[in-house]
C-alpha positions as CSV (number, residue, x, y, z in Angstrom):
1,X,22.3,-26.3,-0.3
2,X,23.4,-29.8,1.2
3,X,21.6,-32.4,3.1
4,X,23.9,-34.2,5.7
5,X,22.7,-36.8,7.5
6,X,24.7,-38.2,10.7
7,X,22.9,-42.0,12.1
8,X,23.6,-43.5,15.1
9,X,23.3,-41.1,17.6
10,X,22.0,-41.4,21.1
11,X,18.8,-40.6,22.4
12,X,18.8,-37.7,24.6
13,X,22.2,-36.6,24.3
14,X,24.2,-33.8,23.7
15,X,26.4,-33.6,20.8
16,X,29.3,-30.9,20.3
17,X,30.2,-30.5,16.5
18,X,32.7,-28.4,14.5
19,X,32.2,-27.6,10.7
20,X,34.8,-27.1,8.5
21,X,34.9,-25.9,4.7
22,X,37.4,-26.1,2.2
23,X,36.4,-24.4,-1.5
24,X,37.3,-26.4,-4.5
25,X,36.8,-27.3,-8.4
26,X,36.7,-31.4,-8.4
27,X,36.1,-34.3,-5.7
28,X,40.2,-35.0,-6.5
29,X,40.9,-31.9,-4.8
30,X,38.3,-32.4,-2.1
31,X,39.9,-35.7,-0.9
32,X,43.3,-34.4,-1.7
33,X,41.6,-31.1,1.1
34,X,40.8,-33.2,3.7
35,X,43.6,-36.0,3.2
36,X,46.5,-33.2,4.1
37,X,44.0,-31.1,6.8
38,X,43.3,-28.1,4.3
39,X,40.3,-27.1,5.8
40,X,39.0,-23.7,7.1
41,X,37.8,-24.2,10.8
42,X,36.5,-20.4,11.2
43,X,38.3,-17.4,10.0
44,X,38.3,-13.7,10.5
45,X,35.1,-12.6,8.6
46,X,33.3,-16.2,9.3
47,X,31.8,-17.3,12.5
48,X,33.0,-20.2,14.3
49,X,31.0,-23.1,13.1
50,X,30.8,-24.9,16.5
51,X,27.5,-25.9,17.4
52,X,26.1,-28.3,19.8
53,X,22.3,-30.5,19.3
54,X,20.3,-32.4,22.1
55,X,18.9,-35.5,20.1
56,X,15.2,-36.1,21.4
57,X,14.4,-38.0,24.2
58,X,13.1,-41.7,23.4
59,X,10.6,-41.9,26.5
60,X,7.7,-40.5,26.1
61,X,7.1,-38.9,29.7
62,X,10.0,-36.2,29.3
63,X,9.6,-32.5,29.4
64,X,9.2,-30.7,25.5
65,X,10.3,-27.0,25.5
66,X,10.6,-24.9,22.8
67,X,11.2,-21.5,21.6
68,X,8.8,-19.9,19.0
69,X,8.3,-16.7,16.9
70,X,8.2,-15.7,13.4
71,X,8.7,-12.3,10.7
72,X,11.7,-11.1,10.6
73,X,11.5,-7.5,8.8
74,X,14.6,-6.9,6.6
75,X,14.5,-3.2,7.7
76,X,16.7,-2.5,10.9
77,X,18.5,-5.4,12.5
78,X,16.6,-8.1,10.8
79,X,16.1,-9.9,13.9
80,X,19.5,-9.6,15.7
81,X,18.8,-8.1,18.9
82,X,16.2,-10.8,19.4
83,X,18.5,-13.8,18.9
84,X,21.0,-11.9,20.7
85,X,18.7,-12.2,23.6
86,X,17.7,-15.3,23.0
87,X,21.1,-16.6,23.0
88,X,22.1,-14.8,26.2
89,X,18.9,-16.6,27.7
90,X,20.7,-20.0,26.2
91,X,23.8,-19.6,27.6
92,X,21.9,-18.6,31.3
93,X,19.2,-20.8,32.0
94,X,20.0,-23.9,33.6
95,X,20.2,-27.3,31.7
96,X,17.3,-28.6,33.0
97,X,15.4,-25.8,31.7
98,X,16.7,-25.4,28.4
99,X,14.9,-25.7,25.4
100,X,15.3,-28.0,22.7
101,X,13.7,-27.0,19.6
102,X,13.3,-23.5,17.8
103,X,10.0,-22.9,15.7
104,X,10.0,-20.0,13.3
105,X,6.6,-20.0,11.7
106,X,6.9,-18.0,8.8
107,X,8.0,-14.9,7.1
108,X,12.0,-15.5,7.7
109,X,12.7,-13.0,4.8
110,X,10.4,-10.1,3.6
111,X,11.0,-10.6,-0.4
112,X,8.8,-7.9,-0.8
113,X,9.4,-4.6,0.7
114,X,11.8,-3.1,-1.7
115,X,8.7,-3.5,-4.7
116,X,5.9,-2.6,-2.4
117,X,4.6,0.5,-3.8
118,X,4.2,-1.1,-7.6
119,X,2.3,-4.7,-7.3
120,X,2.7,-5.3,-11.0
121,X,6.1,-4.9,-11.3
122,X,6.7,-7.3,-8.4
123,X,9.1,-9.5,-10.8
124,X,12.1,-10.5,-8.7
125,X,14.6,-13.2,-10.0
126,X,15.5,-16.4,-8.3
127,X,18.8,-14.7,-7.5
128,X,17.6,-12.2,-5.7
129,X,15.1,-14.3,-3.3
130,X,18.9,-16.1,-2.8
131,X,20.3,-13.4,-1.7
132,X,17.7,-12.6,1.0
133,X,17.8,-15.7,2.4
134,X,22.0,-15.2,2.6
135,X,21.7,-12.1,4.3
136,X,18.8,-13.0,6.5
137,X,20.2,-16.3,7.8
138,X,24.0,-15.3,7.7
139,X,23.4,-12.8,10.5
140,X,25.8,-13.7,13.5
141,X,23.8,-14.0,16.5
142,X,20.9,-16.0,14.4
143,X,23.6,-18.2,13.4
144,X,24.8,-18.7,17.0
145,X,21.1,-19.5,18.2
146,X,20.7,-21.8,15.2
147,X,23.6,-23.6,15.9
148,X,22.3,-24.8,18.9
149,X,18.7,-25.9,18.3
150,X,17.2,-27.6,15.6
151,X,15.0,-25.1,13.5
152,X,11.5,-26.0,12.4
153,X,9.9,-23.4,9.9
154,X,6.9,-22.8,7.7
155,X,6.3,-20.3,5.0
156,X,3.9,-17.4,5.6
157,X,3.5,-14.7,2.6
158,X,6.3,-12.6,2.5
159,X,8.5,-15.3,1.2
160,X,6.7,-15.5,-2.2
161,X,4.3,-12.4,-2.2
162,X,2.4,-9.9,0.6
163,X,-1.1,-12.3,1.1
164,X,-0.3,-14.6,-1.1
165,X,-2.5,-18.1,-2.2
166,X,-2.6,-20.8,-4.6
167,X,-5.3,-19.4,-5.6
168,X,-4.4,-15.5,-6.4
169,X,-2.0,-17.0,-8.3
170,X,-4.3,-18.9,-10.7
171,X,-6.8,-16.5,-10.3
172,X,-4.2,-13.8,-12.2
173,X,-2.5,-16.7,-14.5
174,X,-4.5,-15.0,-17.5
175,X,-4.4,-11.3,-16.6
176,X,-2.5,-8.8,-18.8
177,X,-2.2,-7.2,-15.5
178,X,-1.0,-9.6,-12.7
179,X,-0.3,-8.6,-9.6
180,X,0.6,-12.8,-8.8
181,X,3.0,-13.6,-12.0
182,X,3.7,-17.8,-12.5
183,X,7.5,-17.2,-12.2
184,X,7.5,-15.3,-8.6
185,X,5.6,-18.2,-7.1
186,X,8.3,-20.8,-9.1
187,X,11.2,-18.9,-8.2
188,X,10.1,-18.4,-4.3
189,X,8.7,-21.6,-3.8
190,X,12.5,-22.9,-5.2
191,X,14.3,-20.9,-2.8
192,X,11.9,-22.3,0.3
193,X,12.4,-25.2,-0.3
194,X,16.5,-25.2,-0.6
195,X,16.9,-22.4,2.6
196,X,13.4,-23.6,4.7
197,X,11.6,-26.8,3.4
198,X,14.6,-29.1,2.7
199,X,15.4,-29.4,6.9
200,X,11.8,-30.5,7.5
201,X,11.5,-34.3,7.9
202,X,9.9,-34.3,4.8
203,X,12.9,-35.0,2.8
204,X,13.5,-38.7,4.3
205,X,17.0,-39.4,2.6
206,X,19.4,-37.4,0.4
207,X,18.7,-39.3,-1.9
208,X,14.9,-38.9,-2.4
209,X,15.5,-35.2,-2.4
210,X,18.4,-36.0,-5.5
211,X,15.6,-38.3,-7.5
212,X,12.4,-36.5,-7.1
213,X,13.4,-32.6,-6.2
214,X,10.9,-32.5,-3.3
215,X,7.5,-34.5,-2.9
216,X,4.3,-34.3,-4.3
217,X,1.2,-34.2,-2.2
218,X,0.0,-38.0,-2.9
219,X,-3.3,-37.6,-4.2
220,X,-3.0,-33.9,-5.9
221,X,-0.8,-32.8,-8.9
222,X,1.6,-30.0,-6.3
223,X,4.1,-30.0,-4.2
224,X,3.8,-31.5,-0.2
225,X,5.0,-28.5,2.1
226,X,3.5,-29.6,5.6
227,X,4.9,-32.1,7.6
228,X,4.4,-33.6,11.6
229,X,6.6,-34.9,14.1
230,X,6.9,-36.1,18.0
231,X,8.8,-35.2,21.1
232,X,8.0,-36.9,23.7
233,X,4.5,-35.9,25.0
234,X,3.9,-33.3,22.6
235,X,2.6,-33.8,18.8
236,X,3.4,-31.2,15.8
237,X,1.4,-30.5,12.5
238,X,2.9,-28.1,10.7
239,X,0.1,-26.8,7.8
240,X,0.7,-25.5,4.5
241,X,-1.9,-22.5,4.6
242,X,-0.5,-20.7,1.7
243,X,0.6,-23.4,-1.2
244,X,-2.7,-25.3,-0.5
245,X,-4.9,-21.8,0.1
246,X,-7.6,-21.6,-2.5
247,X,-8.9,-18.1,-1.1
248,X,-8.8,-15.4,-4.0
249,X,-9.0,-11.9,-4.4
250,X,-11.6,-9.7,-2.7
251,X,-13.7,-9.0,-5.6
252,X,-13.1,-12.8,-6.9
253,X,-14.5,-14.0,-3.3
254,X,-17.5,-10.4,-3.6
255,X,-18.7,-12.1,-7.1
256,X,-18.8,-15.7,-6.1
257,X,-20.6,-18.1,-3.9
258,X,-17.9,-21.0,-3.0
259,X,-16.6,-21.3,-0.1
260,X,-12.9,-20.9,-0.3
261,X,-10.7,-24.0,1.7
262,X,-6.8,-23.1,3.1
263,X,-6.2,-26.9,3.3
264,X,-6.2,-29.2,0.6
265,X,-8.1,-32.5,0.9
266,X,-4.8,-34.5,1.4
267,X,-4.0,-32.5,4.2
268,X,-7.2,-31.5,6.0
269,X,-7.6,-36.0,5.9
270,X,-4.2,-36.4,6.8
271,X,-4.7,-34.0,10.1
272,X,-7.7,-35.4,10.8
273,X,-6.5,-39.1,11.0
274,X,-2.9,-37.5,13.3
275,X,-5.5,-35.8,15.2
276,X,-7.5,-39.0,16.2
277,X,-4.8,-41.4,16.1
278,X,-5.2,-41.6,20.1
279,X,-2.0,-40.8,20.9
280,X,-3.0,-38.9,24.4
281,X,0.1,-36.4,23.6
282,X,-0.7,-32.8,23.7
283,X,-1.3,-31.8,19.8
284,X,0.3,-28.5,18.6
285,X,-1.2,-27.3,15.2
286,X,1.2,-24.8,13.5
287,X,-0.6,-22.2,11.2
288,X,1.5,-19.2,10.5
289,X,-1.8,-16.9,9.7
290,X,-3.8,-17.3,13.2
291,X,-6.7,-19.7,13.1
292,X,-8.3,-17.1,15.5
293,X,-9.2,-14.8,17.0
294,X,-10.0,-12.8,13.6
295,X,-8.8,-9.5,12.8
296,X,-10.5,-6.6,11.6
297,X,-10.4,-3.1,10.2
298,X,-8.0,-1.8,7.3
299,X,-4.9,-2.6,8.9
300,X,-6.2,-6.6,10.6
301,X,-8.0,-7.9,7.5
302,X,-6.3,-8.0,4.7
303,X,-7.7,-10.8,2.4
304,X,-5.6,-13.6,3.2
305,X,-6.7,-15.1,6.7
306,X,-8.5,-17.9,8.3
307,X,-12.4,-16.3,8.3
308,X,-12.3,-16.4,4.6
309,X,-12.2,-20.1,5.2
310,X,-15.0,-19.9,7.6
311,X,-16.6,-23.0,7.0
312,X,-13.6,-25.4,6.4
313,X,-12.5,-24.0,9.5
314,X,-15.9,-24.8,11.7
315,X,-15.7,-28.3,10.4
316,X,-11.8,-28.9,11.8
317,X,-13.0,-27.5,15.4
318,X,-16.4,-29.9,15.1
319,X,-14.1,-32.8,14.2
320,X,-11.5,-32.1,17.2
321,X,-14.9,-30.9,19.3
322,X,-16.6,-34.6,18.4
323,X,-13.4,-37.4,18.8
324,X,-14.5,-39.5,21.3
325,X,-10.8,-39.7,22.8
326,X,-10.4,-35.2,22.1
327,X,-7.0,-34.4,22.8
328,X,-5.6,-31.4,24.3
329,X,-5.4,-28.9,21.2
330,X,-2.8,-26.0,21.2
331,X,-2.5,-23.8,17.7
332,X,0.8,-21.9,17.3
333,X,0.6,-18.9,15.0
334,X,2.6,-15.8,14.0
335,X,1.7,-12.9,11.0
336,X,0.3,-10.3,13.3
337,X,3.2,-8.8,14.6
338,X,2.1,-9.2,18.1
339,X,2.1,-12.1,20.6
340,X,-1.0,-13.5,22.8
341,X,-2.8,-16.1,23.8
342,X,-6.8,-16.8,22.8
343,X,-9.2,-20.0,24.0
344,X,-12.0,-20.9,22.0
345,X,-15.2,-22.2,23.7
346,X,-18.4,-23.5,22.1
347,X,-21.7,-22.2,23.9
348,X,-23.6,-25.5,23.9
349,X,-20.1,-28.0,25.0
350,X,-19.2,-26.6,28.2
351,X,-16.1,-29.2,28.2
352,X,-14.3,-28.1,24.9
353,X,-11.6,-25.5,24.9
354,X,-8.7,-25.2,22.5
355,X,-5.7,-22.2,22.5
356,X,-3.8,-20.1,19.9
357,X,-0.5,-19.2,21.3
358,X,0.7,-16.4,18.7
359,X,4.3,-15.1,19.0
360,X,5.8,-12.2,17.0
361,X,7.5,-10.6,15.5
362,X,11.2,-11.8,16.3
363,X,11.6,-7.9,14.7
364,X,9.3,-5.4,13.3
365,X,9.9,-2.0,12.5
366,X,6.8,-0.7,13.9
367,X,4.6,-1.3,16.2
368,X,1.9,-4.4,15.2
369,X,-1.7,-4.6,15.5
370,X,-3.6,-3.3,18.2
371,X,-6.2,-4.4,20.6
372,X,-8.7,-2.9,18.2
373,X,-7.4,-4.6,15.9
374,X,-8.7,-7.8,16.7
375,X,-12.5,-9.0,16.9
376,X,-12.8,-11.1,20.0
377,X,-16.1,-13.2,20.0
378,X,-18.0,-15.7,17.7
379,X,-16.1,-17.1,14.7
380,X,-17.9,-16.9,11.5
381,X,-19.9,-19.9,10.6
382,X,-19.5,-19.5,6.6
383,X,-17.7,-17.3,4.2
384,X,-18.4,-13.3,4.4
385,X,-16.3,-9.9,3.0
386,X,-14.3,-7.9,5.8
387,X,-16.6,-5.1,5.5
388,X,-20.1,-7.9,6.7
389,X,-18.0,-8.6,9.5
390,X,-17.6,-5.1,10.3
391,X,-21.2,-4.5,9.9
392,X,-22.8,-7.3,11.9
393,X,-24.1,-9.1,8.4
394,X,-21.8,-12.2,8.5
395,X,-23.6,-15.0,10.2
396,X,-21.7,-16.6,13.3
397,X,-21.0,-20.2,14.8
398,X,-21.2,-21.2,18.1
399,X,-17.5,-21.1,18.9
400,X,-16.3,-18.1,21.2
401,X,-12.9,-16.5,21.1
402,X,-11.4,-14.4,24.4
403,X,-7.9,-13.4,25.2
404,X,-6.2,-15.8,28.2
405,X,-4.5,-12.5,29.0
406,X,-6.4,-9.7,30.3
407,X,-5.6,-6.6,31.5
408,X,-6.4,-5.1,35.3
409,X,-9.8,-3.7,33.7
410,X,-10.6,-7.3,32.2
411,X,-9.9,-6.5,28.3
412,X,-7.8,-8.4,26.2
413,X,-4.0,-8.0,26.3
414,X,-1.3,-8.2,23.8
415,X,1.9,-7.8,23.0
416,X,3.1,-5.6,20.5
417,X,6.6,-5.2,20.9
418,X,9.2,-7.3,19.5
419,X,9.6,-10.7,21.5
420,X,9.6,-14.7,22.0
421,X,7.7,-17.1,23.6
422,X,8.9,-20.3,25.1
423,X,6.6,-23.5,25.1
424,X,6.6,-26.4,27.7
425,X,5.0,-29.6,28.1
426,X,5.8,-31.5,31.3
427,X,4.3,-34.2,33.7
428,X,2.2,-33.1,36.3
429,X,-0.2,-35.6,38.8
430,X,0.1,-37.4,35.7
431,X,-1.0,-35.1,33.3
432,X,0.6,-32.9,30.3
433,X,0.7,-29.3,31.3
434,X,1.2,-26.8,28.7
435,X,3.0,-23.5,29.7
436,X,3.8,-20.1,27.9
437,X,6.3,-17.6,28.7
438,X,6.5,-14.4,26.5
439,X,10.1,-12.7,26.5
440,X,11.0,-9.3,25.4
441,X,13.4,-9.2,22.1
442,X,15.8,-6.4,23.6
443,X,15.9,-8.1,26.9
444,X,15.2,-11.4,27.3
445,X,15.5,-11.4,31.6
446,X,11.8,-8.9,31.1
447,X,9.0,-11.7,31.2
448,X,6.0,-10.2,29.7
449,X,4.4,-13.1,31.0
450,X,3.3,-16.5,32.5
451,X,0.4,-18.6,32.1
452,X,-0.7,-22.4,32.2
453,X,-3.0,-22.8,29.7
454,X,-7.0,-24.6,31.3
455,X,-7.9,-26.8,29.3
456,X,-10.6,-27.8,32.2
């Protein structure tokens, strides 16, 4: 992988570029390449490598839109009907309306299928994470979408290990029998960073990424794989919830008494302080595992999501509930395989409300989740097994989940075909309004739906 960096551009502008290549054994024969116009501008097995970027705006009252999604099964068409569309939608909508930013919140390649039936044989090489990424983002109609927007991702599990944590992994360090083996999570974690984590704004110059390989969280011993950035009125987090994720096993968590935390101390403090820095932009939280509403039964609560963290999780809702400037709160999640939109309430603050906006899957084989799949209502107050839940033995917060999106009986909705949402922020009476529109992957002119989220 390379790292190009190109400085002085405009603010707000629209740049056309062209790519060329030119394969070679020593920089003598590079300069000697480009000196006598050697290079390979496209050819019959390569897409064109024309692209065109929108640098962001530098005022701080202009609309933010952007296009969001995540897992892309490597059964099928890996996701090519859905860029497809979303290219087609591109190459429509008018340029006023276009967005400006592509999110895809984890699970870009599904390392895992092909050893899915034996867990403790799950030994792939670095090679072959490689060559998952090659095939997954060498697709022609992702490369055509990617081309035009600049891509912000996240890991989820599937690019290490299905439900993966920090802490499954040292929890089986020891084991004769490992199920999470020290060299998957090395060799994964290398191949994120080089295909995912390297175009994050993390890596501030080439040459930091040369010197130090990637960064180190700043307090803790590990690497740093969430980052934050601003366009315009809108504010992004994007967490690590699986390299920081101390949640273990089921019968690890069964035996023991801690409660488990997602987010390191480094990074719950540092989104604390982005939270409260009084920006008055709308905030955008990504967190590829939904931060609610919680799943349930066999198929919606496998051991990896945000109720295991209960507590950790009450105490980032009480600290956004109790700023004294709160800002408008909008999570952005994928993982499920379906796309919706929740608002969390508290029963004794009649003013607080925050959203999850979840969008996926870009393409799954199957259908997702279902509506019974999810368990709409109070979130958790402390750490408790799927099966408590289930039972009505967990005890519960104060903080209330519901769907935005309801059907003509007044239950929940969801989506569970494939699909994409688009996001906007814009100026209105002087206010940031936050819209969502949910697209169908096979044809993007279907609008599932539109809605403005309340925050009133």
């Amino acid at each position: 992988m390379g790292i190009v960096d190109i400085l002085s551009l405009e603010a707000n502008t629209t740049y056309i570029y062209e790519v060329g290549y030119v394969i070679c054994d020593t920089l003598a024969e590079l300069n000697q390449a480009i000196e006598e116009d050697k290079l390979v501008w496209g050819a019959e097995k390569t897409p064109d490598l024309n692209g065109q970027i929108t640098t962001f705006p530098d005022e701080n009252n202009a609309t933010t839109r952007f296009i969001m999604g995540s897992c892309r099964d490597n059964l099928g068409n890996k996701g090519e009907e859905t860029f497809d569309n979303i290219y087609a939608y591109l190459d429509e909508i008018d340029e006023e309306l276009r967005p400006t930013m592509l999110f895809m919140l984890g699970d870009q390649i599904y390392i895992d299928h092909a050893h899915i039936l034996d867990k403790y044989q799950f030994r792939p090489k670095i090679e072959d994470y490689f060559k998952e990424y090659s095939e997954a983002f060498g697709l022609y109609m992702f490369n055509k979408v990617t081309r035009q927007l600049p891509c912000y991702m996240m890991m989820d599990d599937h690019e290490i290990q299905n439900d993966w944590s920090l802490g499954k992994f040292k929890e089986d360090e020891n084991k004769v029998n490992q199920q999470f083996n020290k060299n998957t999570l090395k060799y994964g974690l290398r191949a994120y960073e080089a295909h995912q984590a390297a175009f994050s704004n993390l890596i501030e110059d080439p040459e930091q990424f040369i010197q130090q390989n990637f960064p180190f969280h700043p307090t803790e011993n590990r690497k740093k794989y969430w980052y934050k950035f601003t366009h315009s009125n809108s504010d992004f987090f994007f967490l690590d919830v699986r390299g920081d994720s101390e949640v273990r096993s089921k019968k690890y968590e069964a035996e023991h008494t801690t409660e488990p935390e997602i987010l390191s101390d480094a990074q719950y403090t540092e989104l604390c302080s982005w939270l409260s820095d009084g920006s008055g932009n709308v905030k955008f939280i990504a967190s590829s595992i939904p931060v609610f509403p919680d799943t349930r039964g066999k198929l919606g609560t496998p051991e990896d999501k945000w109720f295991l963290a209960a507590k950790q999780r009450v105490e980032l809702l009480d600290y956004i509930r109790t700023l004294d400037e709160r800002p408008q709160v909008v999570f952005l999640s994928g993982d499920v395989h379906i796309s919706a939109a929740a608002q969390l309430t508290h029963e004794d603050d009649p003013d607080f409300k925050v959203f999850n906006v979840i969008s996926s899957a870009f393409h799954w084989f199957v259908l997702g989740l279902q509506e019974d799949h999810f368990d709409w209502g109070k979130l958790l107050a402390k750490k408790a097994r799927a099966d408590h839940v289930e039972d009505g033995n967990a005890t519960f917060s104060k903080y209330h989940s519901e769907s935005v999106i309801k059907t003509a009986f007044g239950k929940p909705k969801i989506f569970k075909r494939n699909n994409f949402a688009i996001v906007s922020v814009e100026k209105v009476d002087g206010k940031n309004q936050v819209s969502i529109e949910f697209r169908r992957g096979k044809d993007y002119s279907k609008v599932l739906k539109n809605i403005i989220l309340d925050f009133r």
